[in-house]
ZAVEXVEX-628065 format. One record per residue (C-alpha): residue number from 0; residue in three letters; chain; x, y, z. Coordinates in Angstrom, 3 decimals. Example, Ala and Ser with C-alpha at 12.3 -4.5 7.8 and 13.67 -1.06 7.14 Angstrom:
2
<r><k>0</k><r>ala</r><c>A</c><x>12.300</x><y>-4.500</y><z>7.800</z></r>
<r><k>1</k><r>ser</r><c>A</c><x>13.670</x><y>-1.060</y><z>7.140</z></r>
This chain:
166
<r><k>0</k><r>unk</r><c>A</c><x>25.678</x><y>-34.858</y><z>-18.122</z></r>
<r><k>1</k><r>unk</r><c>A</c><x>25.282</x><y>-36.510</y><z>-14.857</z></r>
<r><k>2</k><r>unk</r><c>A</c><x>22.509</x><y>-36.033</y><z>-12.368</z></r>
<r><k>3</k><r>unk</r><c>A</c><x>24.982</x><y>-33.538</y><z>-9.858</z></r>
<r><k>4</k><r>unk</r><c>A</c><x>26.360</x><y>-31.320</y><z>-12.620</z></r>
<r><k>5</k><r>unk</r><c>A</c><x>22.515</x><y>-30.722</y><z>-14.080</z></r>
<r><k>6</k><r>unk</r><c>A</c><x>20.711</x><y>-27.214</y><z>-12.584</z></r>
<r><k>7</k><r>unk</r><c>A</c><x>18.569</x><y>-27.517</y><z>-10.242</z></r>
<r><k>8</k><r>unk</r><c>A</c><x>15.534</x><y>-26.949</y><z>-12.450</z></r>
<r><k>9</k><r>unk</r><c>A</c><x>16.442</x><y>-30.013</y><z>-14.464</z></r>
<r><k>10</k><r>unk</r><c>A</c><x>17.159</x><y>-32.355</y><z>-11.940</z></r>
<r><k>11</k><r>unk</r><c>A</c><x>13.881</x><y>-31.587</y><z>-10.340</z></r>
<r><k>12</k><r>unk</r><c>A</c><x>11.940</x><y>-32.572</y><z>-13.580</z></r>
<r><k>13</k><r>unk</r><c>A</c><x>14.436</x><y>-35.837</y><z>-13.760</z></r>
<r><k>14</k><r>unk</r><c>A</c><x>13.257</x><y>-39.398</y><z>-12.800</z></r>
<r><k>15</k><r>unk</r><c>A</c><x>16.251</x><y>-39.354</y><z>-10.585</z></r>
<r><k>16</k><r>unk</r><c>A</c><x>14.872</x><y>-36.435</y><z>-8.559</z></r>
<r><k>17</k><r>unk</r><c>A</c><x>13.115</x><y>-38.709</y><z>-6.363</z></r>
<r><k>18</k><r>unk</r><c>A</c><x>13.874</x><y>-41.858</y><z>-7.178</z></r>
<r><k>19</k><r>unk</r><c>A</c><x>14.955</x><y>-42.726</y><z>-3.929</z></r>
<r><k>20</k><r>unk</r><c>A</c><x>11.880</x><y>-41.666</y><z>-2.230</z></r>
<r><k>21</k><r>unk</r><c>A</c><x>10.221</x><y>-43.806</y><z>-4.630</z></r>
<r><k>22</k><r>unk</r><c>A</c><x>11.675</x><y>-47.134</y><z>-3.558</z></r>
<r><k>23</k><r>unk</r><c>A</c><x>11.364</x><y>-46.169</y><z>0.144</z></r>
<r><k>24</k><r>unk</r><c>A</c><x>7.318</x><y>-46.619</y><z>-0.632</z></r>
<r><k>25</k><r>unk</r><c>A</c><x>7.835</x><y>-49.305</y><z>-2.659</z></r>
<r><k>26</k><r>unk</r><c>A</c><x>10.084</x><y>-51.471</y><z>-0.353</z></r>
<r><k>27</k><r>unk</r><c>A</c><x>8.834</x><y>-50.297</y><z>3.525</z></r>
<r><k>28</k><r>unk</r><c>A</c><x>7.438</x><y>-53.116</y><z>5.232</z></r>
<r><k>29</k><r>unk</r><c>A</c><x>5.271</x><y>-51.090</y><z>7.333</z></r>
<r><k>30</k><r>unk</r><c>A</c><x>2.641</x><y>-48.501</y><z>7.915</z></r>
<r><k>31</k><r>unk</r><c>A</c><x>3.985</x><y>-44.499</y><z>6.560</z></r>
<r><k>32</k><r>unk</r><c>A</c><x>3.003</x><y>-41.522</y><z>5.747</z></r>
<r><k>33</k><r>unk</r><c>A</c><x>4.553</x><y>-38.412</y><z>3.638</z></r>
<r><k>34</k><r>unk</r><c>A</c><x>5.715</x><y>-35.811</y><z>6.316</z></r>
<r><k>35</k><r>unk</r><c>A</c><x>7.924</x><y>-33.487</y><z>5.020</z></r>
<r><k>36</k><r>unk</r><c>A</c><x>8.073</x><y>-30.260</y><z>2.528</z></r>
<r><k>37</k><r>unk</r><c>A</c><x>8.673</x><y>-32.600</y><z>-0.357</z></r>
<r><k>38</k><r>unk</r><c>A</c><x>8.993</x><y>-31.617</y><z>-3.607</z></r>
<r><k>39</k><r>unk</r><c>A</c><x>5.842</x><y>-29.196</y><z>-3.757</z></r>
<r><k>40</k><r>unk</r><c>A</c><x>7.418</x><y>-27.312</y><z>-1.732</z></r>
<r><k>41</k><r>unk</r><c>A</c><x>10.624</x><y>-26.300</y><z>-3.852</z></r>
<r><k>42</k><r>unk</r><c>A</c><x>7.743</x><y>-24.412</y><z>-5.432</z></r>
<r><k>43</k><r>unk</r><c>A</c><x>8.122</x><y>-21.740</y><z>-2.785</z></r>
<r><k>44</k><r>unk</r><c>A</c><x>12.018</x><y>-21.543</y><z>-1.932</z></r>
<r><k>45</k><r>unk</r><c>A</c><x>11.464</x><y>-23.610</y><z>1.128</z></r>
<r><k>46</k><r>unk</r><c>A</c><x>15.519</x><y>-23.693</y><z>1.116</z></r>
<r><k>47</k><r>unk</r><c>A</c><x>14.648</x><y>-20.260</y><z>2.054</z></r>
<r><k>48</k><r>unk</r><c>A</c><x>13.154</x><y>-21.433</y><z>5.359</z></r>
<r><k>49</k><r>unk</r><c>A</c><x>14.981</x><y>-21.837</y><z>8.859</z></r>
<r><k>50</k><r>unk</r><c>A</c><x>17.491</x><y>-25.243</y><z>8.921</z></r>
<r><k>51</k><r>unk</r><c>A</c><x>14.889</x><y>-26.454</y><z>11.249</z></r>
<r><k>52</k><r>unk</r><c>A</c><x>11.305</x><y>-26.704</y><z>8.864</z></r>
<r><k>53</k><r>unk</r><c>A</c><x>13.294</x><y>-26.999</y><z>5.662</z></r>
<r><k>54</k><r>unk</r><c>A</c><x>15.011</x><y>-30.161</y><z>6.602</z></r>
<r><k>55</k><r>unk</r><c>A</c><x>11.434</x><y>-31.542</y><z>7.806</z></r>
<r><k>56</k><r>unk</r><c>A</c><x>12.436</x><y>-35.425</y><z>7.779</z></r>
<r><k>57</k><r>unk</r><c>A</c><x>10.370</x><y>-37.375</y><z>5.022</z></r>
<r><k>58</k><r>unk</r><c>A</c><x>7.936</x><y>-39.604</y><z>6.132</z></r>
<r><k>59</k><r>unk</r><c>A</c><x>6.734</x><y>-40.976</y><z>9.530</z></r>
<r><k>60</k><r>unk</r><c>A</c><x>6.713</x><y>-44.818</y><z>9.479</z></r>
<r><k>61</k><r>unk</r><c>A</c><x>7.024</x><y>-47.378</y><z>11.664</z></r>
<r><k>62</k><r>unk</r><c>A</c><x>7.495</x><y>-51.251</y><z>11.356</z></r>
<r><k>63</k><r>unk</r><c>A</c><x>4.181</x><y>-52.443</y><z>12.816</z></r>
<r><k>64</k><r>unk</r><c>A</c><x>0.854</x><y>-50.855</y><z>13.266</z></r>
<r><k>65</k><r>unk</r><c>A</c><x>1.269</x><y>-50.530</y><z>16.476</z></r>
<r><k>66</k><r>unk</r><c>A</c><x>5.046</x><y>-49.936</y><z>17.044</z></r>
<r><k>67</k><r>unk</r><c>A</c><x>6.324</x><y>-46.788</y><z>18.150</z></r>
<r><k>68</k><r>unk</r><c>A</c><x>6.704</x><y>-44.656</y><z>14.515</z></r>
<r><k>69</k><r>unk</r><c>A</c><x>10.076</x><y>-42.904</y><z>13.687</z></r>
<r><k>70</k><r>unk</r><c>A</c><x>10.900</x><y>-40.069</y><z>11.615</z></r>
<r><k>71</k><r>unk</r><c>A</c><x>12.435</x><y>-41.319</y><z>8.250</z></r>
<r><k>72</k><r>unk</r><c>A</c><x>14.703</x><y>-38.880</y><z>6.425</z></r>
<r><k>73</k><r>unk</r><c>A</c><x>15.339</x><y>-40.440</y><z>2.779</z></r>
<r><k>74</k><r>unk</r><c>A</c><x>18.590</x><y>-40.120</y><z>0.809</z></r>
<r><k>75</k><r>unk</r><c>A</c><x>20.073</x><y>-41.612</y><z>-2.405</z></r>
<r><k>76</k><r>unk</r><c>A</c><x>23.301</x><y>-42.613</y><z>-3.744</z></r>
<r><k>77</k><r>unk</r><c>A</c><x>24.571</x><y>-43.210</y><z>-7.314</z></r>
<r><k>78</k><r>unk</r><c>A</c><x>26.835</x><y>-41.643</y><z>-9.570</z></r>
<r><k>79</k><r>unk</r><c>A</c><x>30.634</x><y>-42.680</y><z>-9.516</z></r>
<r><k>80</k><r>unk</r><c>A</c><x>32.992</x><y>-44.313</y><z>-7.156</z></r>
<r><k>81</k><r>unk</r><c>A</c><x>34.011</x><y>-43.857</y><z>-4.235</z></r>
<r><k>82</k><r>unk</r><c>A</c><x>30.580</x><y>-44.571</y><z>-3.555</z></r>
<r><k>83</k><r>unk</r><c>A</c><x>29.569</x><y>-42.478</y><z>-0.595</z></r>
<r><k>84</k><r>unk</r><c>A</c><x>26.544</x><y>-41.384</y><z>1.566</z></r>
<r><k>85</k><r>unk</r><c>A</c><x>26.375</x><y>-37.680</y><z>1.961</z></r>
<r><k>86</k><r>unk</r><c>A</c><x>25.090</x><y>-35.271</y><z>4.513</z></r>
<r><k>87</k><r>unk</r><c>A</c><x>24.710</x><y>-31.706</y><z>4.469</z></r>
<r><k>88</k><r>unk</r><c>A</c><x>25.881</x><y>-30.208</y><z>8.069</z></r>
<r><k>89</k><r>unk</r><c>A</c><x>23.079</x><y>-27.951</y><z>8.099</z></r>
<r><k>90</k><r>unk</r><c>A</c><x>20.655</x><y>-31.153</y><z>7.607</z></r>
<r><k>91</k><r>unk</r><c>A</c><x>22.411</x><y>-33.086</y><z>10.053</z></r>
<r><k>92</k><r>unk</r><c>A</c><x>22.147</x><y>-30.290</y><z>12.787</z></r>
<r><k>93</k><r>unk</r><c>A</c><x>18.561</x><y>-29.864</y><z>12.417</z></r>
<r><k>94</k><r>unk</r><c>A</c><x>17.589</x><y>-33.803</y><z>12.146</z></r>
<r><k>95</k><r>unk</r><c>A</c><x>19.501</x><y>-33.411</y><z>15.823</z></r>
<r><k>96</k><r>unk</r><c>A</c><x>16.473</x><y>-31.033</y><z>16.987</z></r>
<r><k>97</k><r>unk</r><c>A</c><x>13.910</x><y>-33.458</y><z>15.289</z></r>
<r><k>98</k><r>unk</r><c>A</c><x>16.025</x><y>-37.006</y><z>16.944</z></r>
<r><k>99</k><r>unk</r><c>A</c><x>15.375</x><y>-34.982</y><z>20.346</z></r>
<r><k>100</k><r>unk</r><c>A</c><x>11.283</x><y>-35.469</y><z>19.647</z></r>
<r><k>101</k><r>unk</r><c>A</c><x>11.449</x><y>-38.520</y><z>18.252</z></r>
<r><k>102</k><r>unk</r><c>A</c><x>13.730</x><y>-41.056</y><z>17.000</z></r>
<r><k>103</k><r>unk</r><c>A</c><x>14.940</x><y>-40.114</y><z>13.225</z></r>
<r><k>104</k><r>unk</r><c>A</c><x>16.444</x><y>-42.615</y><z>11.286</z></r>
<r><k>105</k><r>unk</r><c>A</c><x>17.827</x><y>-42.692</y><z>7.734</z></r>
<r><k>106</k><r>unk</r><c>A</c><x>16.777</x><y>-44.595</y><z>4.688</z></r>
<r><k>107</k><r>unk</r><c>A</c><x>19.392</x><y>-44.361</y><z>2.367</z></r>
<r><k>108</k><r>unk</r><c>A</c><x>18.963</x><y>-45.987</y><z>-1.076</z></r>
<r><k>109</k><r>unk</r><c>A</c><x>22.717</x><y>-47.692</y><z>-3.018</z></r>
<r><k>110</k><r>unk</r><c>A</c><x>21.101</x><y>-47.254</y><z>-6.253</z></r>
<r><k>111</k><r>unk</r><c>A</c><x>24.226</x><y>-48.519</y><z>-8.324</z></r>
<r><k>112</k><r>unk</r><c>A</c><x>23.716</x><y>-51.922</y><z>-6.041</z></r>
<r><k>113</k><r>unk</r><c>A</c><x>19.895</x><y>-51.460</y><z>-5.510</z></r>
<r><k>114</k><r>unk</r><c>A</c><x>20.100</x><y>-51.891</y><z>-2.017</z></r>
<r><k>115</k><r>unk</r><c>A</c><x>19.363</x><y>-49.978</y><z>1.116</z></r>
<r><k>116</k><r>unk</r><c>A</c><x>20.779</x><y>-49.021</y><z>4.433</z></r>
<r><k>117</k><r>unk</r><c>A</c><x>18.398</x><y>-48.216</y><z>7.681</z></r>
<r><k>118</k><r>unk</r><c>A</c><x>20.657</x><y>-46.096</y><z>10.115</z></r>
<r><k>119</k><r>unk</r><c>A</c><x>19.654</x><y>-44.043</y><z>13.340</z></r>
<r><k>120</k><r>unk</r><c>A</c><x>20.620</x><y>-40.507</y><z>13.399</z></r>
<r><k>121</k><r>unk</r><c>A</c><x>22.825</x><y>-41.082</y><z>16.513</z></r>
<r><k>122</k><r>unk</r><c>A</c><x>24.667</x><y>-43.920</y><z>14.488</z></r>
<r><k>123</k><r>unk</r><c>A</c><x>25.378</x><y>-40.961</y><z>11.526</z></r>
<r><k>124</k><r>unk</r><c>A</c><x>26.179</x><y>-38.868</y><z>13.884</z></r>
<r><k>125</k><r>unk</r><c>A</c><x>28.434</x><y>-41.188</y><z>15.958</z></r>
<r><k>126</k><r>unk</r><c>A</c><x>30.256</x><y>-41.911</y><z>12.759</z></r>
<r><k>127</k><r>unk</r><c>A</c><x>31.248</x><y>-38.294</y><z>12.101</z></r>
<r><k>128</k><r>unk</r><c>A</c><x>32.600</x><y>-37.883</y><z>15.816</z></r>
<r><k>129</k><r>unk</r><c>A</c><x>34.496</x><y>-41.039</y><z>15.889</z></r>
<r><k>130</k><r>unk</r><c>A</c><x>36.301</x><y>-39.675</y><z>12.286</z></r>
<r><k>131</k><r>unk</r><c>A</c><x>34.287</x><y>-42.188</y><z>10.261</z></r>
<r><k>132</k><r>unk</r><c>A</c><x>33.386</x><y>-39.815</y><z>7.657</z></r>
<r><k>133</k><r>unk</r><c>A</c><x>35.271</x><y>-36.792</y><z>5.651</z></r>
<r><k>134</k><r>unk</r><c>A</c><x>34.261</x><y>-33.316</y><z>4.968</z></r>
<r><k>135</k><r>unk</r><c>A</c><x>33.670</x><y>-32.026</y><z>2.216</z></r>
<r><k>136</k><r>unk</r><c>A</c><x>31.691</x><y>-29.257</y><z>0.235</z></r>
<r><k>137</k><r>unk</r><c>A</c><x>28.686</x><y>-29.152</y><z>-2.016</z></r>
<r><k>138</k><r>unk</r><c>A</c><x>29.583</x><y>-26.710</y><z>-4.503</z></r>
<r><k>139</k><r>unk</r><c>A</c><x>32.351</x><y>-25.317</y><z>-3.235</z></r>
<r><k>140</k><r>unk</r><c>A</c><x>30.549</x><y>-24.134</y><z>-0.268</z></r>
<r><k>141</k><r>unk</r><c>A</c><x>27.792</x><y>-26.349</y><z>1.177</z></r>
<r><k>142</k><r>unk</r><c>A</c><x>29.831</x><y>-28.056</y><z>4.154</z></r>
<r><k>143</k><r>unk</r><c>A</c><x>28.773</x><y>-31.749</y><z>4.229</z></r>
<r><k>144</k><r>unk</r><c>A</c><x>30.042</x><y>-35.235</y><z>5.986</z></r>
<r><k>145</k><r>unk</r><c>A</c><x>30.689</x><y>-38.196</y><z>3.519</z></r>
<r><k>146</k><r>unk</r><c>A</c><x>30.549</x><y>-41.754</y><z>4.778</z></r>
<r><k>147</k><r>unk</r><c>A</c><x>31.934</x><y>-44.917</y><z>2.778</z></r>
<r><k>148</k><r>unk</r><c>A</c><x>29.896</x><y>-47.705</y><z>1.848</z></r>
<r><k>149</k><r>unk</r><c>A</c><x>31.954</x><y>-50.027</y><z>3.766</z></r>
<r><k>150</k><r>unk</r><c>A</c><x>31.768</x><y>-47.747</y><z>7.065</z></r>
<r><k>151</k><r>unk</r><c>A</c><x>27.993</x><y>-47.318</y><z>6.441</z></r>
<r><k>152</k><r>unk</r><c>A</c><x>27.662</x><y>-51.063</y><z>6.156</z></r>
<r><k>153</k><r>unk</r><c>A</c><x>29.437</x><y>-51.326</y><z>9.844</z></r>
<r><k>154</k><r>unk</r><c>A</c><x>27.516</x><y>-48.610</y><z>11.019</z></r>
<r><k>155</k><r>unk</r><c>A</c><x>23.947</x><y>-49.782</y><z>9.792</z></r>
<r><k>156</k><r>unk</r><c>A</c><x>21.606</x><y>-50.205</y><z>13.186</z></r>
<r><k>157</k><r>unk</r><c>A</c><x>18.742</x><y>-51.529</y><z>11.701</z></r>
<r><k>158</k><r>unk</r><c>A</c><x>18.486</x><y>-54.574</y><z>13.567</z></r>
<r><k>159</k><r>unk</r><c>A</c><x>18.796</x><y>-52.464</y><z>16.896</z></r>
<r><k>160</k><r>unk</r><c>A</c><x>16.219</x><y>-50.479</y><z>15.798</z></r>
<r><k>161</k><r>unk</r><c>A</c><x>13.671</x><y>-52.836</y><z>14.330</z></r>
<r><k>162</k><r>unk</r><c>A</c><x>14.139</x><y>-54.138</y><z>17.885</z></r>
<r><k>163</k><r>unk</r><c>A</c><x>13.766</x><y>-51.028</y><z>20.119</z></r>
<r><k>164</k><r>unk</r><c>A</c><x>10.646</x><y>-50.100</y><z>17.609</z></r>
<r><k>165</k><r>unk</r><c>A</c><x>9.144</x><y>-53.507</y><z>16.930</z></r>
């Protein structure tokens, strides 16, 4: 059974649960810090929680000590072609709220290539404007946006923002 079709319960007590997470602390060349609910917090049905505190971005980090940190909001991809990053709408709209305080950006770890991509929210969002990505649903009824490896390779900003946050 693969990682998606497993219950929740299970997948949370899987290696792959935050596997992703994982190689952001091993691989960040910086200075971070855990910020958001993290996996504690599924404890307490923090799904439960407004869009806004339950989509808390995942760490603060920043590429120097004493460059301007941004808020890093961690994602994986595996599983079967097409390979695809996904977002969840509701996710997306409330990283918007957080990009308005500070800059959020997204780490998203290729596991089937072990690689990563480093893209600003405005980049993701961009993307889904411009008709970059498709729609789609989690479940039959979690709305999210899908983006292609090859789009999220044209996409990827991290030069632009090791730059503006250098």
């Amino acid at each position: 059974m693969s990682f998606k079709d497993k219950p929740f319960e299970e997948r949370h007590n899987d290696s792959m649960f935050d596997l992703s997470e994982r190689r952001f602390e091993l691989l960040w060349d910086g200075p971070y810090f855990k910020y958001g609910l993290g996996q504690e917090a599924s404890k307490l049905n923090s799904f439960k929680l407004g869009a806004f505190i339950s989509h808390t971005p995942d760490y603060v980090a920043a590429f120097t000590e004493t460059s301007q940190p941004l808020l890093i909001e961690v994602q994986g991809t595996g599983g079967q072609p097409p390979y695809q990053h996904r977002f969840k709408k509701r996710k997306l709209d409330a990283l918007g709220r957080w990009d308005k305080e500070n800059p959020v950006a997204f780490w998203l770890w290729f596991d089937p290539d072990q690689t990563y991509h480093l893209v600003s929210y405005k980049a993701i969002r961009m993307a889904t404007l411009q008709g970059k990505a498709t729609e789609g649903t989690f479940d039959g009824f979690r709305p999210y946006w899908a983006i292609d490896m090859e789009t999220m390779d044209a996409i990827e900003d991290s030069a632009a923002l090791r730059k503006q946050f250098s």
